[in-house]
N, C-alpha and C positions, 0 to 999 in steps of 0.2 A: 515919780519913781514907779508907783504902779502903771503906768501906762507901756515905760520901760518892759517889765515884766510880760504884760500881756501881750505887747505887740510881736513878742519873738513865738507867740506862740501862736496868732491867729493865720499865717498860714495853713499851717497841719490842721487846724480847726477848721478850717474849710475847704480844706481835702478829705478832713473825713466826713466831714457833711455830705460831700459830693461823691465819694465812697456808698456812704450809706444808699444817696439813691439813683446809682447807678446799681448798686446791687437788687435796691428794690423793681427797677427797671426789667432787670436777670429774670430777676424772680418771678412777673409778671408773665416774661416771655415762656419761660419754663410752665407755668400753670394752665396758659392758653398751648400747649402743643399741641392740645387734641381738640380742640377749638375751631370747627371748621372756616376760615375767608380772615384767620386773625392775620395781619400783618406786626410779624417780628419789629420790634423800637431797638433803638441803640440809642447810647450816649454816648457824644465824643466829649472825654472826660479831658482831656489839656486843653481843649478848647474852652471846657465850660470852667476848667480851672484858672484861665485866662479869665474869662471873662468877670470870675468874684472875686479874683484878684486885683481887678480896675477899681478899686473904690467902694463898690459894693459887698462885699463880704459873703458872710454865710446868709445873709436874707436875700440872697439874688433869688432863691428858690422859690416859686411862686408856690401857692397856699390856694386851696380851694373852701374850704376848712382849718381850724384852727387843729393840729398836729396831721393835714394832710398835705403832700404836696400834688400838683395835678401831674397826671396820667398825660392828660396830650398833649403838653404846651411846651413847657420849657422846663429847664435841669438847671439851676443854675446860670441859667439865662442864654444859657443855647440849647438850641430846639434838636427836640427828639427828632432822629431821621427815623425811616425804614430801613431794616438789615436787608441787604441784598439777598433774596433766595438763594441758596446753595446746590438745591435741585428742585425742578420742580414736584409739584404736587396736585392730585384729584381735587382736593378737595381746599386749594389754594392759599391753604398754610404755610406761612413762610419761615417757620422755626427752626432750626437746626439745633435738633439735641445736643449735638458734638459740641458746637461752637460753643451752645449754651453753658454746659457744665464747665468746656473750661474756663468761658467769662467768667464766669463765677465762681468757679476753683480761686483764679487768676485776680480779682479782686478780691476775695474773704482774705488772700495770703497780701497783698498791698492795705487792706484795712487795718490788717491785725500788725503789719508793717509802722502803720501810722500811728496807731495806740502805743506801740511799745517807746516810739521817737516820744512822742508828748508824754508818758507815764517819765524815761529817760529826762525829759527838761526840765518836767514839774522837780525831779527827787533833786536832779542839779542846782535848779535855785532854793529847794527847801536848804541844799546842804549849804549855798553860801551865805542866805541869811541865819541859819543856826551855826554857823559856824563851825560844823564838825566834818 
């Protein structure tokens, strides 16, 4: 029965895992803008949502550190690319503020998407086992 329960629920749990560090990814890129030769990361997030959807779950994330994940490897089990420059640059930063802000506009608003589904399913089956 509890298995029931939880399984409708580990989807969305591993999209916001993968939420989170795609966002963290964001963030990373945003920090280093002014970071002279930094090469911009991406994550393609249906891909990597794919791929912790295969059986692995939310620990596809690799761990360098016990509450880290790593920086150069893998998201969920597909690898960070390089963001394509946008234009180039002197000093061969490859950031785009633009894009930045709105990846990240653009995930906090699908993050906060996902919270509200799973806060939504939790109160749903609160309500059908209490019965009210």
């Amino acid at each position: 029965m509890l298995d029931r329960l939880t399984d409708s629920l580990n989807f969305q749990t591993q999209a916001l895992v993968l939420r989170s560090e795609r966002q963290r990814v964001i963030a990373s890129n945003i920090a280093n803008a002014d970071t002279p030769g930094y090469q911009a990361r991406e994550m393609d997030f249906a891909a990597a949502l794919r791929a912790a959807g295969g059986g692995q779950g939310a620990s596809a994330l690799s761990a360098t550190q016990a509450g880290h994940s790593s920086a150069g490897g893998t998201a969920g089990g597909t690898a960070l690319t390089y963001a394509a420059p946008a234009q180039t640059n002197l000093d061969s930063n490859t950031v785009d503020m633009d894009r930045e802000r709105a990846a990240f506009a653009d995930n906090a608003v699908h993050y906060e998407a996902t919270l509200r589904f799973i806060n939504g399913s939790v109160r749903t089956m609160l309500s059908a086992i209490t019965g009210q």
